[in-house]
C-alpha positions in Angstrom: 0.0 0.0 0.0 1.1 3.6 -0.5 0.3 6.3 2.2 0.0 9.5 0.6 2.5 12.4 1.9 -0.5 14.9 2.0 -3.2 13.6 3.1 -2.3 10.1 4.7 -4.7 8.0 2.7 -4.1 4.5 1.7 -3.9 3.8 -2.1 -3.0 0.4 -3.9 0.0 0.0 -4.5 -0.4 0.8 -8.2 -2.0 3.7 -7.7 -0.3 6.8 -9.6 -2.4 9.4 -7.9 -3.9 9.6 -4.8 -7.4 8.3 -4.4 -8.4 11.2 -1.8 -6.6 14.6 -3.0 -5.1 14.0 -6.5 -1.5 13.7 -5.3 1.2 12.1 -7.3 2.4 9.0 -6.0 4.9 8.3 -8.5 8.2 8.5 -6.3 6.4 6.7 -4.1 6.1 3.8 -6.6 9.6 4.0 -8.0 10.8 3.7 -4.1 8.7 0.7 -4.2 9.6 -0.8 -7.3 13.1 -0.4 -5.9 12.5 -2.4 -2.8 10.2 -4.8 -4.7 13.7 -5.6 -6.9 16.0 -5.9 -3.8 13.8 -8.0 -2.0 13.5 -10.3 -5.1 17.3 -10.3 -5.4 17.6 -11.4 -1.7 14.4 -14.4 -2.2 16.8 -15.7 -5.8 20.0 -16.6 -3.2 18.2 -20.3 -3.4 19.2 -20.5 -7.0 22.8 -20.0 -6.3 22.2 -22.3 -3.0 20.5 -24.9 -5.2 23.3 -24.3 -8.1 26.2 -24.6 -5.7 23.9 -28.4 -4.4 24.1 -29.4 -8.3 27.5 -28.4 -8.5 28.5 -31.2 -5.3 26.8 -33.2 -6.6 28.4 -33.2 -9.9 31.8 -33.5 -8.2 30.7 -36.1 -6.2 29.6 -38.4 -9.0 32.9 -38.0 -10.9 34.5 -39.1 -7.7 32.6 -41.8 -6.7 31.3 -43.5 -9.8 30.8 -41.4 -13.2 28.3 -44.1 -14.3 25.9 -43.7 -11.9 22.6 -42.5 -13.1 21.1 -41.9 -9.8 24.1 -39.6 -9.1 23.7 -37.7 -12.3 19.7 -38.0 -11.7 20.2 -35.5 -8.4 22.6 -33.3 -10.8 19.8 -32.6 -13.0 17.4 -32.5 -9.9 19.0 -29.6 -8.2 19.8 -27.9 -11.3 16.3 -27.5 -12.7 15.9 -26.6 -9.0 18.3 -23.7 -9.5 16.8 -22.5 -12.8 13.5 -22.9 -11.2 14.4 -20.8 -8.7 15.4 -17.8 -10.7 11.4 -17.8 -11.3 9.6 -18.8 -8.4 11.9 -18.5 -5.6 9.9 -19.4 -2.7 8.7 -22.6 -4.1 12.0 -24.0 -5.9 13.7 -23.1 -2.5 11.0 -25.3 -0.2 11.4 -27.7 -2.4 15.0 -27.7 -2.8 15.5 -27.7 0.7 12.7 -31.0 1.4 14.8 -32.7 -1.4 17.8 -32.2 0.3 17.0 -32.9 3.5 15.0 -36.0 2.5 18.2 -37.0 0.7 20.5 -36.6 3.3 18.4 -38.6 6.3 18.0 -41.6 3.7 21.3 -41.6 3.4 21.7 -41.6 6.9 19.0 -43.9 7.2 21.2 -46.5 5.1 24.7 -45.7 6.1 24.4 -44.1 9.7 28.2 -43.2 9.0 27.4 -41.2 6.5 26.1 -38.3 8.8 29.3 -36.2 9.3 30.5 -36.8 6.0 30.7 -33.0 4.7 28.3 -31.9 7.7 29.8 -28.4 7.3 28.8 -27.8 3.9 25.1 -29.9 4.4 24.7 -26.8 7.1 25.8 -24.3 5.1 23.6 -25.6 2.4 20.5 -25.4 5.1 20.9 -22.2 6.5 21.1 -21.1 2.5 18.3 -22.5 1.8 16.4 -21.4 4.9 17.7 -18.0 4.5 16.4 -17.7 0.9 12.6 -19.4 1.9 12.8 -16.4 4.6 13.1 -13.7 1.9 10.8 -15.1 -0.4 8.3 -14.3 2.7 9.6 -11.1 3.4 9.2 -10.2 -0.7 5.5 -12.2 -0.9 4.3 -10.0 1.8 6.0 -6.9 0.5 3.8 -7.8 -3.2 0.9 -9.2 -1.5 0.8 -5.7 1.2 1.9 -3.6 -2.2 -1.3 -4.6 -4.1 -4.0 -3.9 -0.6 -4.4 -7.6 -0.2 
């Protein structure tokens, strides 16, 4: 929503003029438009999150076997993930991170060992991933209060 300067009435948010006195709200907009494009920005980290998953994961099939397809399956997993991302942040980042998650705890499941192997960067990848859901939010309520909703 924007608040008019004047006369402190609240317009949509693609308002251009002021539904009470006929103000301009135009600089208003463009301030809005600006944080709109930051807070996007900040929801997209889950691509790179998600590209940097398909990267490991391509590294870690050309170590441990190069003809694995399941290996090379989770590649192309998190990497339309990634691209996804780019689009629809909030999603491809939820779903990245169930993915993940769901990935890791089988693998637990199966090989218990297997739990502090890279437990650093299986953190890292989390809080990236959490972090990015957590500005998707922020910029969904930022477009959802924008438009009066």
């Amino acid at each position: 929503m924007l608040v008019c300067p004047r006369c402190r009435t609240n317009n949509h948010g693609t308002a251009a003029f002021c539904e009470s006195c006929g103000k301009s709200l135009e600089s208003l907009r463009e301030a809005d438009d600006a944080i709109e494009q930051m807070l996007l920005k900040e929801a997209r980290k889950g691509a790179w999150a998600l590209g940097i998953v398909a990267v490991l994961q391509a590294v870690g099939a050309l170590i441990m076997d190069p003809g694995n397809w399941v290996l090379w399956g989770l590649v192309l997993v998190f990497a339309a993930l990634a691209a996804w991302a780019t689009r629809q942040p909030l999603v491809a980042s939820a779903v990245g991170l169930g993915v993940f998650v769901l990935l890791h705890v089988t693998e637990a499941v199966v090989e218990p060992a297997s739990i502090y192997k890279g437990i650093i960067m299986k953190v890292v990848v989390v809080v990236l991933l959490v972090g990015a859901i957590k500005s998707a939010l922020r910029h969904r309520a930022f477009r959802l209060e924008r438009a009066g909703a």
